[in-house]
C-alpha positions as a Markdown table, in Angstrom:
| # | Residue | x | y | z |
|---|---|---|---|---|
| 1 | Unk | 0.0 | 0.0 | 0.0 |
| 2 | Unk | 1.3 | 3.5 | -0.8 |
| 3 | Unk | 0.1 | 6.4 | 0.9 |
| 4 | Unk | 1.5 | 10.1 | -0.3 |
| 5 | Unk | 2.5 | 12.2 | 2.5 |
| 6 | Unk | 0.3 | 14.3 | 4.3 |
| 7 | Unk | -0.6 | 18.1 | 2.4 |
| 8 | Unk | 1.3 | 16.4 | -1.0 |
| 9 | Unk | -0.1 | 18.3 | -3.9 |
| 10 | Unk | -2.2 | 16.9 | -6.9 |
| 11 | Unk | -0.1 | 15.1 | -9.7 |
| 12 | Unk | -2.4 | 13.7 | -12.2 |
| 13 | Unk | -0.1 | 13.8 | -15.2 |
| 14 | Unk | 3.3 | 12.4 | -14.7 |
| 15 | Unk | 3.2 | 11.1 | -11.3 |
| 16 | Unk | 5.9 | 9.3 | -9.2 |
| 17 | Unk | 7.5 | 6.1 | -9.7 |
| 18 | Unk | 7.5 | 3.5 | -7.2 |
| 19 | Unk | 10.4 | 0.8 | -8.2 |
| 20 | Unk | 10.0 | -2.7 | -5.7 |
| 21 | Unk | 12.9 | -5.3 | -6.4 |
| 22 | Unk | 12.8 | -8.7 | -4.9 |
| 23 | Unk | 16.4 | -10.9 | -4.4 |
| 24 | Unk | 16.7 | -14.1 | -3.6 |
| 25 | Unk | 19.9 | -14.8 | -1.6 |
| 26 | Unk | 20.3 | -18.5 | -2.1 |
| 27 | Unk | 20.2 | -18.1 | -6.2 |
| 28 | Unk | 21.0 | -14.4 | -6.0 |
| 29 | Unk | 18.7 | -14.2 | -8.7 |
| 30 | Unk | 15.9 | -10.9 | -9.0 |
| 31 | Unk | 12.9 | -9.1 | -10.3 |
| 32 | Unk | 11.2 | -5.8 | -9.9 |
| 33 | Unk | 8.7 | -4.0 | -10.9 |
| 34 | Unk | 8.1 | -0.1 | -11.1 |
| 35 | Unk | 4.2 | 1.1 | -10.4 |
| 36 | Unk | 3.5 | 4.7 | -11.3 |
| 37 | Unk | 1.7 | 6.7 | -8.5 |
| 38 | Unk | -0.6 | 10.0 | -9.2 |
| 39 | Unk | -2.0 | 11.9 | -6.4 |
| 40 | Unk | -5.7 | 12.3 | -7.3 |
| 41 | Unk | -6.8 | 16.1 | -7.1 |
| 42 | Unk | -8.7 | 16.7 | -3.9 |
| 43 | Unk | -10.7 | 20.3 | -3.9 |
| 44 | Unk | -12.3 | 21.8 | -1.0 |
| 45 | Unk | -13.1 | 25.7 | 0.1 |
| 46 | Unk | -13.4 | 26.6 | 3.6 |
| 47 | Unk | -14.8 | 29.9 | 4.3 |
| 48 | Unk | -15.4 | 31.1 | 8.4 |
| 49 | Unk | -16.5 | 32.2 | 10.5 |
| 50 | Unk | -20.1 | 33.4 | 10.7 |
| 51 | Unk | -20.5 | 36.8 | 12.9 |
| 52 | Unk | -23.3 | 39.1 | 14.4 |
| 53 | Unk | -22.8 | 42.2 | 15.7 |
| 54 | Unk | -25.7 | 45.5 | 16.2 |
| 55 | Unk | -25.2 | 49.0 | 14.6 |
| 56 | Unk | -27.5 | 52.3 | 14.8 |
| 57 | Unk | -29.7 | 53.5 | 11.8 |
| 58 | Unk | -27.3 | 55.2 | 9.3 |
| 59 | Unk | -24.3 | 53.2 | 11.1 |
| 60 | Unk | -21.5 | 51.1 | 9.4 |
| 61 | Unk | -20.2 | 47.6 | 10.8 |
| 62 | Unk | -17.4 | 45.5 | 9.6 |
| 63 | Unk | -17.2 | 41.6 | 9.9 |
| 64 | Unk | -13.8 | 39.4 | 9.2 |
| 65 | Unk | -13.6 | 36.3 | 7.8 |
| 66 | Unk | -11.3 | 34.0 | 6.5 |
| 67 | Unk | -11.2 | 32.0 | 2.9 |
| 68 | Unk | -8.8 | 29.5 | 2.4 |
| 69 | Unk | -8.3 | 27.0 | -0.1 |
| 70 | Unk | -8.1 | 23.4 | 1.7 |
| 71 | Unk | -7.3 | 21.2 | -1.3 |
| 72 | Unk | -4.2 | 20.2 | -3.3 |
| 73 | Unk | -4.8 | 22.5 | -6.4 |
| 74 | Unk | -4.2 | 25.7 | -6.9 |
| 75 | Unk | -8.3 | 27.7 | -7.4 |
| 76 | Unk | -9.3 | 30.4 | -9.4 |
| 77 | Unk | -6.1 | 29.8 | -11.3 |
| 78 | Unk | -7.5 | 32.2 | -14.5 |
| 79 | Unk | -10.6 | 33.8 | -15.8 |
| 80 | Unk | -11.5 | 30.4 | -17.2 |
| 81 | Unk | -12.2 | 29.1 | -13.9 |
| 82 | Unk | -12.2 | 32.0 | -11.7 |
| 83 | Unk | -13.5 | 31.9 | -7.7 |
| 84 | Unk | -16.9 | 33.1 | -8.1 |
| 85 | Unk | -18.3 | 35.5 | -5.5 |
| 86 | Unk | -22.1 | 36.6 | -4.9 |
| 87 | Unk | -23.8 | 38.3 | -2.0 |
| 88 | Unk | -27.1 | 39.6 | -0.9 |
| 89 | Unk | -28.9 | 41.1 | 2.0 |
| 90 | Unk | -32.1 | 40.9 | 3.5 |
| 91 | Unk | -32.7 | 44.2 | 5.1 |
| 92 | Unk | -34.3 | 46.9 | 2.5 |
| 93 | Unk | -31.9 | 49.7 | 1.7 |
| 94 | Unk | -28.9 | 48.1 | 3.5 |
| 95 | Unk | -25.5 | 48.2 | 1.2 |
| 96 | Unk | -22.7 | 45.7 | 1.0 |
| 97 | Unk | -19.5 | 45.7 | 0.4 |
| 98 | Unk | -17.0 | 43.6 | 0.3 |
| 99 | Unk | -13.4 | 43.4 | 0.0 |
| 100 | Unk | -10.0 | 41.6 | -0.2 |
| 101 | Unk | -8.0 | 42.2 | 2.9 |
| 102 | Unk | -4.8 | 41.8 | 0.7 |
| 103 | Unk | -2.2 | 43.0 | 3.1 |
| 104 | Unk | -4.0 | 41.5 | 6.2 |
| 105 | Unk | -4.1 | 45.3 | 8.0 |
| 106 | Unk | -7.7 | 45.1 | 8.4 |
| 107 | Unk | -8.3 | 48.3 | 7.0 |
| 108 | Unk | -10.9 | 48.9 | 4.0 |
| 109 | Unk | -8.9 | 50.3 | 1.3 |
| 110 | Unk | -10.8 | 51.2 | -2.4 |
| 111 | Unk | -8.0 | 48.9 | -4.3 |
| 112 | Unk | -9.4 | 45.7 | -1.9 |
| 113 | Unk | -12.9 | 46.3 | -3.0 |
| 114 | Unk | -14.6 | 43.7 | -5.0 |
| 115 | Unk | -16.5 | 46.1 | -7.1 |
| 116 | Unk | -19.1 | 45.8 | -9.8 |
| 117 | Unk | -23.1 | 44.9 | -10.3 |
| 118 | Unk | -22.5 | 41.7 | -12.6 |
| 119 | Unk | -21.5 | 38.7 | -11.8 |
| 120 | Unk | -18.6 | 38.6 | -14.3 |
| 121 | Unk | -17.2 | 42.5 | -12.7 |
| 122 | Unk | -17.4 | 40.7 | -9.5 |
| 123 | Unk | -15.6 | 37.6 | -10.5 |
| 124 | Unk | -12.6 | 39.1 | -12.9 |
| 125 | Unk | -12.2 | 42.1 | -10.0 |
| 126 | Unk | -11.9 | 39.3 | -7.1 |
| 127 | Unk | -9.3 | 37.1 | -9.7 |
| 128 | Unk | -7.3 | 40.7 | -10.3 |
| 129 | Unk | -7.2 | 40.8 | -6.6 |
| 130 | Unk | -6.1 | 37.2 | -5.5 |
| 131 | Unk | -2.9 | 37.5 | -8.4 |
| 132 | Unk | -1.6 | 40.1 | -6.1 |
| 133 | Unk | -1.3 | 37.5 | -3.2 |
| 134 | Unk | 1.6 | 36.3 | -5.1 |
| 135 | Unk | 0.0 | 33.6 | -7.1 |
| 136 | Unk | -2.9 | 33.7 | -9.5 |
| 137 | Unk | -5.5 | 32.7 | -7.6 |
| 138 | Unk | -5.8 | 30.9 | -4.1 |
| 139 | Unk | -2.7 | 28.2 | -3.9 |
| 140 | Unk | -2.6 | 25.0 | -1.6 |
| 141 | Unk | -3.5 | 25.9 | 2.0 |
| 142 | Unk | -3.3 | 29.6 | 1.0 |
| 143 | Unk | -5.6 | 31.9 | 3.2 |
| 144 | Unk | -6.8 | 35.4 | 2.6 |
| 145 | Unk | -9.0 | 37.5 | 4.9 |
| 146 | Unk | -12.3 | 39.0 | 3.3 |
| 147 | Unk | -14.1 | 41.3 | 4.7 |
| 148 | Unk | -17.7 | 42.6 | 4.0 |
| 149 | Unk | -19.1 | 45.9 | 5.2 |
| 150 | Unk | -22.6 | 46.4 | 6.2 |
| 151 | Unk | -24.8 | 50.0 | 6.0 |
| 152 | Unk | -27.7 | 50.5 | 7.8 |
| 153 | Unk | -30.2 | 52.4 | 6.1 |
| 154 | Unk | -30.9 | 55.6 | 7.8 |
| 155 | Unk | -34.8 | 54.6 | 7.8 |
| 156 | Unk | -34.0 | 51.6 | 9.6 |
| 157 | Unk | -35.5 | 51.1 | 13.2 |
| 158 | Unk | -34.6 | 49.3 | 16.1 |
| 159 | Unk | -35.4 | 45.8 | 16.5 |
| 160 | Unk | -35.1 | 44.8 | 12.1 |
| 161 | Unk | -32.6 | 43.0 | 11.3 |
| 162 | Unk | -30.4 | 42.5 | 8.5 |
| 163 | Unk | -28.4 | 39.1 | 7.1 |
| 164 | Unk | -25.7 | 39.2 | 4.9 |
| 165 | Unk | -24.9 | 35.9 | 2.9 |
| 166 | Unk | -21.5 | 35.8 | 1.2 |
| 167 | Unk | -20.5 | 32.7 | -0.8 |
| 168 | Unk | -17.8 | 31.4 | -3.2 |
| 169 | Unk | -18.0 | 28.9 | -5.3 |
| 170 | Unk | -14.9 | 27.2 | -7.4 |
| 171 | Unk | -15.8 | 26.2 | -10.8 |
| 172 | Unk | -14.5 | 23.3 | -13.4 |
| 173 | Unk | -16.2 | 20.4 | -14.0 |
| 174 | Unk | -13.8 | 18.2 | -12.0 |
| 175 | Unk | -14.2 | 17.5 | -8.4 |
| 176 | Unk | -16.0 | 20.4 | -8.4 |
| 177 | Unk | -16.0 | 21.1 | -4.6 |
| 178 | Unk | -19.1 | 22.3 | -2.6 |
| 179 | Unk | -19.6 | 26.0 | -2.2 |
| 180 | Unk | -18.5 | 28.3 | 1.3 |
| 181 | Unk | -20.6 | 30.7 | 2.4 |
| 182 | Unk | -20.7 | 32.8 | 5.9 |
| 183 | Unk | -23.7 | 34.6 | 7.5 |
| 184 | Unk | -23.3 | 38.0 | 9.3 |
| 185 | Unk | -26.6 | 39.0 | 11.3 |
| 186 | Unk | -26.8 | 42.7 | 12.1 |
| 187 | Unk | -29.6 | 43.9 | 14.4 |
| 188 | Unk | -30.4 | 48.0 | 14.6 |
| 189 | Unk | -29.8 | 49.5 | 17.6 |
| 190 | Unk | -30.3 | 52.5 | 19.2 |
| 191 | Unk | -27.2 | 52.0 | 20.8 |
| 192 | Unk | -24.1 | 52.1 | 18.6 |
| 193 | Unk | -21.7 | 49.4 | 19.5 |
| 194 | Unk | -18.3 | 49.1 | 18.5 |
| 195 | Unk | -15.9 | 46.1 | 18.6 |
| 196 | Unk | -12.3 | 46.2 | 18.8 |
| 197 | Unk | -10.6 | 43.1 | 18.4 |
| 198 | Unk | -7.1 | 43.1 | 20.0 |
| 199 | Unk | -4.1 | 39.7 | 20.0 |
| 200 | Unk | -0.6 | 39.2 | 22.1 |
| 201 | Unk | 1.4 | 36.3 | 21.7 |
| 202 | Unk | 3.1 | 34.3 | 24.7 |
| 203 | Unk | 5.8 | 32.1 | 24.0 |
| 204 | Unk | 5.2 | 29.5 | 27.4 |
| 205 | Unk | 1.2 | 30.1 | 27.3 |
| 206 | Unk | 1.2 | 30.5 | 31.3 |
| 207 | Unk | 2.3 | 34.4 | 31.4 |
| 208 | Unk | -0.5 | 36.9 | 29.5 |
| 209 | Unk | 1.1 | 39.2 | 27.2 |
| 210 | Unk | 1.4 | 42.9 | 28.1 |
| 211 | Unk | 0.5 | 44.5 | 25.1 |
| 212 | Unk | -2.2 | 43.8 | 22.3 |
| 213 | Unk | -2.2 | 45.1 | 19.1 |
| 214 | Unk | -4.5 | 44.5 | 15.8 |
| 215 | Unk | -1.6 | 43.7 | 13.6 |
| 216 | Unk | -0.2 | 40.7 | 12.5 |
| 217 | Unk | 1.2 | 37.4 | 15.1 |
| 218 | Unk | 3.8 | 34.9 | 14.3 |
| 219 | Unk | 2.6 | 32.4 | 16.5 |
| 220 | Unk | 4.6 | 29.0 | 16.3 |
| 221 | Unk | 3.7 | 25.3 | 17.2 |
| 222 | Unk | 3.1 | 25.3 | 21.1 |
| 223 | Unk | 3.0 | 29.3 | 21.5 |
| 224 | Unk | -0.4 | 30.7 | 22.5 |
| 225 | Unk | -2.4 | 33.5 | 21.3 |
| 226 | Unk | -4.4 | 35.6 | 23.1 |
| 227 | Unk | -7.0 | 37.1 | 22.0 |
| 228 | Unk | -9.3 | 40.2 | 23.5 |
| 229 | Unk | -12.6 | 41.7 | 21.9 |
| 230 | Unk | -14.1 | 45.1 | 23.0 |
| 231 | Unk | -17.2 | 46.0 | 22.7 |
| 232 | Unk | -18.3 | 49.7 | 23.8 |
| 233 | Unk | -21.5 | 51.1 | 23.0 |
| 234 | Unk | -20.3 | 54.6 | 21.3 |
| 235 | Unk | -24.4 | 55.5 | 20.9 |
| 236 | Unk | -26.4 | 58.3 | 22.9 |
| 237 | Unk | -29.0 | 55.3 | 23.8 |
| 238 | Unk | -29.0 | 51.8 | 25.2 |
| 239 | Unk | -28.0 | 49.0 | 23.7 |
| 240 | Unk | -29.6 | 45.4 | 24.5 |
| 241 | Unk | -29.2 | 42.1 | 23.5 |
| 242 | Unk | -25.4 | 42.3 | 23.6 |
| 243 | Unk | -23.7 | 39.1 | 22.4 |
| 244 | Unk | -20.0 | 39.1 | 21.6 |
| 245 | Unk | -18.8 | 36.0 | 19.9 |
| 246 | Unk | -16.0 | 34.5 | 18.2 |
| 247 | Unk | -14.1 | 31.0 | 16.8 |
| 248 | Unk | -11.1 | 29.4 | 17.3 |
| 249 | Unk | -9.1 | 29.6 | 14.7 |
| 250 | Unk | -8.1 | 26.4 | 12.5 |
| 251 | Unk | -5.1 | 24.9 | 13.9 |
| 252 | Unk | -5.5 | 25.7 | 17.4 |
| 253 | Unk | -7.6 | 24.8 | 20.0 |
| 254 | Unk | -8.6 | 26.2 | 23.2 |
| 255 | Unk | -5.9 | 27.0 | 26.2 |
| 256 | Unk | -7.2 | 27.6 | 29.8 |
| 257 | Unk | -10.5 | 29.5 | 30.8 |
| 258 | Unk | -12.2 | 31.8 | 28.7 |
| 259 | Unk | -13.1 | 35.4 | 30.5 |
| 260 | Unk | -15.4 | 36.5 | 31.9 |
| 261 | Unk | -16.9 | 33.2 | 34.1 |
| 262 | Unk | -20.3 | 34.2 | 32.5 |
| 263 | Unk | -18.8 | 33.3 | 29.1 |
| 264 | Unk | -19.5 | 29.7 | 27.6 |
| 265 | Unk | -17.5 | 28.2 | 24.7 |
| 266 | Unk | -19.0 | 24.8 | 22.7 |
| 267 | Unk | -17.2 | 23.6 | 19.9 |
| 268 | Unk | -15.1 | 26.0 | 18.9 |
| 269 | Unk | -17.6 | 29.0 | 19.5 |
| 270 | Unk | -16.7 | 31.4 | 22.4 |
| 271 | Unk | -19.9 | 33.5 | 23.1 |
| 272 | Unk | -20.6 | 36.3 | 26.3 |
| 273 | Unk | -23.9 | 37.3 | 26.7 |
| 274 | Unk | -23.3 | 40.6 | 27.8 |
| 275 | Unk | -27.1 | 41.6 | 27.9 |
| 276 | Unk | -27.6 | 45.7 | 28.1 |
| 277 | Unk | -24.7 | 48.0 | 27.1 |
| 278 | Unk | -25.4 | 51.9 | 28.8 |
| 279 | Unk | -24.0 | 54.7 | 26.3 |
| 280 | Unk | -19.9 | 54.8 | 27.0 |
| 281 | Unk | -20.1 | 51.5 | 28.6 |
| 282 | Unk | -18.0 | 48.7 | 27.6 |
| 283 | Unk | -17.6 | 44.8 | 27.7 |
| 284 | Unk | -14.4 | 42.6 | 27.1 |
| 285 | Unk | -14.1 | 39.2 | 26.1 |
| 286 | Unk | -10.8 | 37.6 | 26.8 |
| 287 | Unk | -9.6 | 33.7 | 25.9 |
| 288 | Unk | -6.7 | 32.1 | 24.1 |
| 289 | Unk | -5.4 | 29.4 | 22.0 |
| 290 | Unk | -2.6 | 27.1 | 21.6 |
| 291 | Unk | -1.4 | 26.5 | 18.3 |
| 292 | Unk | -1.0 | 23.2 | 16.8 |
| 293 | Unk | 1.8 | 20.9 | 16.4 |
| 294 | Unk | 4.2 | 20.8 | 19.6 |
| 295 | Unk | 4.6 | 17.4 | 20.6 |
| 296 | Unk | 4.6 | 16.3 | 24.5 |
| 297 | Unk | 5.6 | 13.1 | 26.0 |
């Protein structure tokens, strides 16, 4: 039996050749036999997580999300077989953008946004975009951060809702893998909230790091990550219903308790039911993760 290593790429046109020689050492006499072994294309999207969050009438909110291509050939290599991207929302008036975080800053910037009515100015802007990852398209384990921008009409009123579906679908008519799609659930407020989400590394996972930031963390197998979300109502009213959430990211699982004791975690979801926010007041959510890969005896 031969089994390829884990992660090895698809290889359905030359392949790798297997040679198996038997001896006998009585008659010293021998065979062998060379088998030709192709890794068979395996394609799969995964696209996370879903978020919620609760903005005023007229107000702007901003969700995160992660696409990454979990197969073994490179996606949305040309305009052949692009990545294709729709969207829609549910609440009347609402707009919804959405764009390519291409250097991972977090901040909206007009050359990330996926722009256009059709469906073929969405699909050849998001391919434009992904070639300046460094590779047309979305390459074997490759991950890049998308983020979609909701508006609240002005007309809206407390209590409706709105619920943003993006998906992404890989085309080709060959193992054509299933398409992603995340959910974001805004609910108008009165209250303006605001969510700030902060990271520090620590390199033993027992001492909390002494400084957050929003940028960038090169966390290595064993290290832990912790993670700390904000949310402060910025609005002249109440806001209620308060629920911060967030996953834990691929690769990682959960390290120690999550804060504060009201919050709950179930697989993989973190969530704090912070319940009523007054205007100024704020809410944290702490917890961390240790990434994959150390082994301990």
């Amino acid at each position: 039996m031969v089994t390829p290593p884990a992660g090895a790429a698809a290889d359905t046109v030359t392949g790798q050749n297997i040679k198996v020689e038997i001896s006998s050492p009585a008659t010293g006499s021998k065979d062998d036999i060379t088998f030709n072994v192709k890794v068979a294309e395996q394609r799969q999207l995964t696209f996370t997580p879903d978020r919620q969050g609760q903005i005023a009438p007229g107000g702007t909110i901003v969700y995160s999300h992660t696409l990454t291509n979990a197969g073994n050939i490179l996606e949305g290599v040309s305009a052949s077989y692009p990545i294709e991207i729709n969207w829609n929302s549910t609440l009347q008036g609402a707009n919804t953008s959405v764009y390519v975080d291409l250097n991972n800053d977090g901040q909206l910037t007009a050359d990330e946004l996926i722009t256009g009515n059709s469906a073929f100015e969405r699909n050849a802007s998001l391919l434009q975009l992904l070639a300046k990852t460094g590779n047309a398209g979305l390459s074997q384990n490759e991950a890049v951060s998308i983020i979609v921008k909701v508006e609240a009409p002005a007309t809206a009123t407390a209590g409706e809702s709105d619920t943003t579906s993006v998906t992404f679908t890989a085309t080709g008519t060959t193992n054509k893998p299933a398409a992603v799609t995340v959910t974001d659930r805004t609910i108008i407020n009165l209250g303006q909230v605001r969510l700030v989400k902060t990271q520090g590394l620590s390199a033993n996972c027992s001492d909390q790091p002494t400084a957050y930031v929003s940028t960038n963390l090169a966390a290595k197998p064993g290290q832990c990550v912790y993670y700390k979300i904000v949310a402060s109502n910025d609005g002249n009213a109440n806001a209620t219903n308060v629920v911060i959430s967030d996953t834990v990211p691929s690769y990682t699982k959960l390290y120690g308790t999550v804060e504060p004791t009201g919050a709950t975690q179930s697989n993989g979801q973190i969530s704090y039911n912070v319940g009523m926010l007054t205007p100024a007041a704020s809410a944290t959510l702490k917890f961390a993760v240790k990434v994959d890969g150390l082994i301990t005896p």
